[in-house]
MARBA-3410 file (N, C-alpha, C, O; in Angstrom, 1 decimal):
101
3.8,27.8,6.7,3.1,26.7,7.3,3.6,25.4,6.9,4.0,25.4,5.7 ~ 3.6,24.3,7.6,4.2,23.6,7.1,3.0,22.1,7.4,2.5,21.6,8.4 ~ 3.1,21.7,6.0,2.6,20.5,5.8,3.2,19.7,6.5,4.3,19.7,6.9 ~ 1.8,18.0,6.8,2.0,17.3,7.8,2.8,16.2,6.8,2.5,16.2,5.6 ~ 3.4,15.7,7.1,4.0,14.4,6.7,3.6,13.4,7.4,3.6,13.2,8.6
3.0,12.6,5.9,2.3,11.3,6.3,3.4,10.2,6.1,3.1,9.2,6.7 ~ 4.3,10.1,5.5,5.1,9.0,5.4,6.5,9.3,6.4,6.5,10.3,7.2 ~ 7.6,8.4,6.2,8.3,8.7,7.3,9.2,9.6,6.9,10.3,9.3,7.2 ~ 8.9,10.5,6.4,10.3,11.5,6.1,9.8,12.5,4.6,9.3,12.1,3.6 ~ 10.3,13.8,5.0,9.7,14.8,4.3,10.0,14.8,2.6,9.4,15.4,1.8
11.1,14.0,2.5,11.9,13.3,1.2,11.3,12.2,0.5,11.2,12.1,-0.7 ~ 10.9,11.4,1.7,10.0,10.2,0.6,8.8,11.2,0.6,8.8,11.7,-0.6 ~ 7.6,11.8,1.4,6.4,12.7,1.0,6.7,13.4,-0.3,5.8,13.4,-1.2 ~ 7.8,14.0,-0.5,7.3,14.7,-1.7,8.4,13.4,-2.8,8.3,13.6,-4.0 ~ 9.2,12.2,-2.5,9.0,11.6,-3.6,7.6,11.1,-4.7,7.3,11.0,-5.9
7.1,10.8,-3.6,5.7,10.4,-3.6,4.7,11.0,-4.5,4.3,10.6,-5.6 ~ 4.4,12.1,-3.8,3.4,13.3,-4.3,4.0,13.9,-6.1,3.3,14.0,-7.1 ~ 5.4,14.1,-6.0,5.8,14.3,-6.9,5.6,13.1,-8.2,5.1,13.5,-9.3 ~ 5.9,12.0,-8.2,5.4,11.2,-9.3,6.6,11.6,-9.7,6.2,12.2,-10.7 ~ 7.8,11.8,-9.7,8.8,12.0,-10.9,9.6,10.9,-10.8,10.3,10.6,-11.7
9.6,9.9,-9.6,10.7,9.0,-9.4,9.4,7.4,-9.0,8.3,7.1,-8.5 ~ 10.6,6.9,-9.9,9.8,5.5,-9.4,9.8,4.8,-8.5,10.4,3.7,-8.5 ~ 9.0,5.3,-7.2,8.6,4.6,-5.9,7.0,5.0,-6.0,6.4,5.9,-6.7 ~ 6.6,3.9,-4.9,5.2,3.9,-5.2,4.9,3.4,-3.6,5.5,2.4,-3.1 ~ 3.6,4.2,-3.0,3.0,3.7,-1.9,1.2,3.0,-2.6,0.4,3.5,-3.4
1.4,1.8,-1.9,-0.1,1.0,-2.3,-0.6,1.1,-0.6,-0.1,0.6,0.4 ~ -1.5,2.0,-0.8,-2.4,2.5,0.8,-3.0,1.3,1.6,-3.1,1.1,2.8 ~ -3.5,0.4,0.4,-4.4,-0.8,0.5,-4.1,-2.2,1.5,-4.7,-3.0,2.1 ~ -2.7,-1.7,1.3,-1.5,-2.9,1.8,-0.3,-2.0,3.2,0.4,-2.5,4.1 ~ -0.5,-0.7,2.9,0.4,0.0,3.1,1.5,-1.0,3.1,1.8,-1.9,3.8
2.0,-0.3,1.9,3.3,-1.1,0.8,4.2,-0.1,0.4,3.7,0.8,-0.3 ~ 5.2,0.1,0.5,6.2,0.9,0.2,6.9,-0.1,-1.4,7.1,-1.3,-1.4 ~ 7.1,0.6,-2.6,7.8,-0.2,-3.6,8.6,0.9,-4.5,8.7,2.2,-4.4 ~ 9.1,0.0,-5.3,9.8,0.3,-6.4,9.5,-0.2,-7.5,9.9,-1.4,-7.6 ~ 8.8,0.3,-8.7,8.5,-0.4,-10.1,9.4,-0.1,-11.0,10.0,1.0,-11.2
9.4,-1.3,-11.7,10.2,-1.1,-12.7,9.3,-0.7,-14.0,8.4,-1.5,-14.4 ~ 9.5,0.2,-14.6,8.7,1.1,-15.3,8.1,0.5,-16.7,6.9,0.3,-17.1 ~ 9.4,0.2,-17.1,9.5,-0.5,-18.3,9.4,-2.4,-18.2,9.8,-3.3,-18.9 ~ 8.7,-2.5,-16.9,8.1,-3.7,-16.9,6.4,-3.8,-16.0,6.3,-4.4,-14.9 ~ 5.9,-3.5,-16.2,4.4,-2.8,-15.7,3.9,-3.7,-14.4,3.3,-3.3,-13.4
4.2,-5.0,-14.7,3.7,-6.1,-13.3,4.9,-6.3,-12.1,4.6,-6.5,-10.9 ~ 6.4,-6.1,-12.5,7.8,-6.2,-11.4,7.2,-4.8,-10.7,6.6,-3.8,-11.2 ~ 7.7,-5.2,-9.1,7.6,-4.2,-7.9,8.5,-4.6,-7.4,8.6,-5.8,-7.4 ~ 9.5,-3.8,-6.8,10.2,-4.5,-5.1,10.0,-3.8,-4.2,10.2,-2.6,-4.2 ~ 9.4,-4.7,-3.2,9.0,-4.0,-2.3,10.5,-3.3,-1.4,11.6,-3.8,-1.7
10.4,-2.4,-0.6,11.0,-1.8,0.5,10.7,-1.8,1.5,9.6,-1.6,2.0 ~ 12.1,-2.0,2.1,11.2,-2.2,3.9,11.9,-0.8,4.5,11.3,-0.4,5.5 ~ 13.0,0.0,4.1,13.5,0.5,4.8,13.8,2.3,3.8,14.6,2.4,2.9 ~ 13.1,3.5,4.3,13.4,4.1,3.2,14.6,4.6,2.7,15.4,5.1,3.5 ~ 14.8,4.6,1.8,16.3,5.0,1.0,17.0,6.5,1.4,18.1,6.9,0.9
16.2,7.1,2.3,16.8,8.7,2.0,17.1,8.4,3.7,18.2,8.0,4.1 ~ 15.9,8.7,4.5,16.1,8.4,5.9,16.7,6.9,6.5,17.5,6.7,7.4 ~ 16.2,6.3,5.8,16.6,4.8,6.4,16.1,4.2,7.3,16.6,3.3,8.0 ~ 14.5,5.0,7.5,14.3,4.7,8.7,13.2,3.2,8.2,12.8,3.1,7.0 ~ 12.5,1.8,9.6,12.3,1.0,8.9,10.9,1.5,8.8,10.4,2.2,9.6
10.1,1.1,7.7,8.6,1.4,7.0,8.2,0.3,7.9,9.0,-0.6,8.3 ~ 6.7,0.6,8.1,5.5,0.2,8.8,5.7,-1.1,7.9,6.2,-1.1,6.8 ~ 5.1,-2.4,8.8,5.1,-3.7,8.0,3.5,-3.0,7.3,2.7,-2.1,7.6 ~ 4.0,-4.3,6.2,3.1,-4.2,4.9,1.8,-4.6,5.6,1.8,-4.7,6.8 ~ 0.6,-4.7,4.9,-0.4,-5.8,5.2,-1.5,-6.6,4.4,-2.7,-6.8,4.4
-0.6,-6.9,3.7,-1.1,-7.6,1.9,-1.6,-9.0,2.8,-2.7,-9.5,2.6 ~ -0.6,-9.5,3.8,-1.9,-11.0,4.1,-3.1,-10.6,5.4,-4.0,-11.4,5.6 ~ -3.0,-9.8,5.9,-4.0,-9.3,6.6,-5.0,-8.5,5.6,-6.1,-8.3,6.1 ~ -4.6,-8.1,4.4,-5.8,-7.9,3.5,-6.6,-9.0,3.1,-7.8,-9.2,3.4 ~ -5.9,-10.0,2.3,-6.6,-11.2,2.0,-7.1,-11.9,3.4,-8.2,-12.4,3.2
-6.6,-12.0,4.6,-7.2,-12.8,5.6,-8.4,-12.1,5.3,-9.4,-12.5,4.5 ~ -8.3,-11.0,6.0,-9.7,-10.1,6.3,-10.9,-10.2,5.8,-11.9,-10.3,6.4 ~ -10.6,-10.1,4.4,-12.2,-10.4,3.1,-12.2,-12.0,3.2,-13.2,-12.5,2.6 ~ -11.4,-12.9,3.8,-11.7,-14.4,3.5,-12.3,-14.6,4.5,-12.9,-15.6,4.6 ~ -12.2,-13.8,5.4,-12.8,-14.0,7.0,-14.5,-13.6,7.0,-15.6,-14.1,7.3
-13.9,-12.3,6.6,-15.5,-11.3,6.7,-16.0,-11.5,5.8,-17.3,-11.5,6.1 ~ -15.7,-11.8,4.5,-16.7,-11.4,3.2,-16.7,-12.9,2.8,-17.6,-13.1,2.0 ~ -15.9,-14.0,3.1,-15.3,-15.1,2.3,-15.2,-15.2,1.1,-15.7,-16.0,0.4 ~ -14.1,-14.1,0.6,-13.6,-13.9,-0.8,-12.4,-14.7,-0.5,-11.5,-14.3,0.3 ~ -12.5,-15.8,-1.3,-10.7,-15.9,-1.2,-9.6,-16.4,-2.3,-8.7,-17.2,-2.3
-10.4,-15.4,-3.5,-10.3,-15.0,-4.7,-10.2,-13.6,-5.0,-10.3,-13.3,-6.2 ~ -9.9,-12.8,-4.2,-10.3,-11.3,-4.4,-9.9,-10.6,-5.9,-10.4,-9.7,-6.4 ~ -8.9,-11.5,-6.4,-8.6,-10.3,-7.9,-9.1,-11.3,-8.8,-8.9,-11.2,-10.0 ~ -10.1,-12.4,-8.3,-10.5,-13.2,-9.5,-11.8,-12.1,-10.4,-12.2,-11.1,-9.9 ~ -12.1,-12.4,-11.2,-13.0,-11.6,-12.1,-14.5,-11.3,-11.3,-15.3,-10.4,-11.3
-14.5,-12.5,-10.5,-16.1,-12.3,-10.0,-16.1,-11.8,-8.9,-17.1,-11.1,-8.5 ~ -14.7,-12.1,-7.9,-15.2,-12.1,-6.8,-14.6,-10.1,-6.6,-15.0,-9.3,-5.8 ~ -13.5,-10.0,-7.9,-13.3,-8.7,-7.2,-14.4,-7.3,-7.4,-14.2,-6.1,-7.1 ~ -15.4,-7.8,-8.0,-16.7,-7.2,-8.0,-17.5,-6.9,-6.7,-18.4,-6.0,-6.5 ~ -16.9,-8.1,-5.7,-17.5,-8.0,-4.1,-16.7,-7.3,-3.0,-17.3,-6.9,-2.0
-15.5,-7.0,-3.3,-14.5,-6.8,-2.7,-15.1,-5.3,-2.1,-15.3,-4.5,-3.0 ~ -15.3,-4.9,-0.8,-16.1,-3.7,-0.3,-15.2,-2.6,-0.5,-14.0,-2.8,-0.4 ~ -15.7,-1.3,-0.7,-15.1,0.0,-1.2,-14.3,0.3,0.1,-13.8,1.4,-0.1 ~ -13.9,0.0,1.3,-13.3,-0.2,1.8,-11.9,-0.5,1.8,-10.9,0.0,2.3 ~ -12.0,-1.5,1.2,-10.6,-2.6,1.2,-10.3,-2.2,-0.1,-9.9,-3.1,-0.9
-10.4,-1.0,-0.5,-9.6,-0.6,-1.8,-8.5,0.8,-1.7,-8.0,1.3,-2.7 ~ -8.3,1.4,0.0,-7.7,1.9,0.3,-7.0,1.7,1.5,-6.6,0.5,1.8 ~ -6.7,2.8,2.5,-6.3,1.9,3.9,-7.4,2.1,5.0,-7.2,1.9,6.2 ~ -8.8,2.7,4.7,-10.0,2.2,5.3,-9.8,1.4,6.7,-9.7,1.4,7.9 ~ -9.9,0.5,5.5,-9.9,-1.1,6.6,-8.7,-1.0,7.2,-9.1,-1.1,8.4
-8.1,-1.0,7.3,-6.6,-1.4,8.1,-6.6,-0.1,9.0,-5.7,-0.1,9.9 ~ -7.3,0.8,9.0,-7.1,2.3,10.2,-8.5,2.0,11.1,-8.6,2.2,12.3 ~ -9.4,1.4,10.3,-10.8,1.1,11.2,-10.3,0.0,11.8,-11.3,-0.2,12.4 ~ -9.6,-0.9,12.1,-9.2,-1.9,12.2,-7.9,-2.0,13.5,-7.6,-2.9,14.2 ~ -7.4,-0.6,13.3,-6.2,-0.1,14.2,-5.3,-1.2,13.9,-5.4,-2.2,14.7
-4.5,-1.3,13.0,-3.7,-1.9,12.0,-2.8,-1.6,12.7,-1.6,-1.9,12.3
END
C-alpha cells in the first residue's frame, strides 16, 4: 500500500519524517528550509527541492502576520503578550487551508 505524499516528492517525505537530515518544513508558513544545526536561530529558506527540483508552494510568513493584524490586530505576534493571543489555529497550516491558501 502505498503512502500519500504530502510534500512534492517521495524523497523530500521521508527526508522530512525521517529527521536524520537537516531540512525542515514550518506548516504555519508552509516554509520549506535548511537549518543550520550548530547555529539554532540561521534557516535558509528553499524555494526549489533539492532531490526533484521541482518549485515548492510559495511560503506564507506575510500572509500569516497580515491575517492576525487584520483579524485579531496582533501586530506583534512573537512579542511576549501578544503571542499569548495568537489563536490555536495560526499555529499550524489551519488557517492557510481554511482560507484556501
Amino acid at each position: 500500500m502505498n503512502k500519500k505524499v504530502t510534500h512534492c516528492c517521495s524523497t523530500m517525505e521521508r527526508a522530512l519524517n525521517e529527521n536524520k537530515m537537516h531540512i525542515g518544513y514550518a506548516s504555519k508558513y508552509r516554509e520549506y528550509y535548511i537549518d543550520a544545526r550548530n547555529e539554532p536561530v540561521i534557516i535558509y529558506q528553499i524555494y526549489y527541492c533539492p532531490w526533484c527540483n521541482k518549485q515548492l508552494p510559495k511560503d506564507l510568513r506575510d500572509e500569516w502576520f497580515d491575517a492576525l493584524e487584520t483579524e485579531y490586530h496582533l501586530d506583534d505576534p512573537w512579542s511576549h503578550e501578544q503571542e499569548k493571543l495568537v489563536p490555536e489555529e495560526f499555529k499550524n497550516e489551519e488557517w492557510w487551508v481554511k482560507r484556501s491558501l
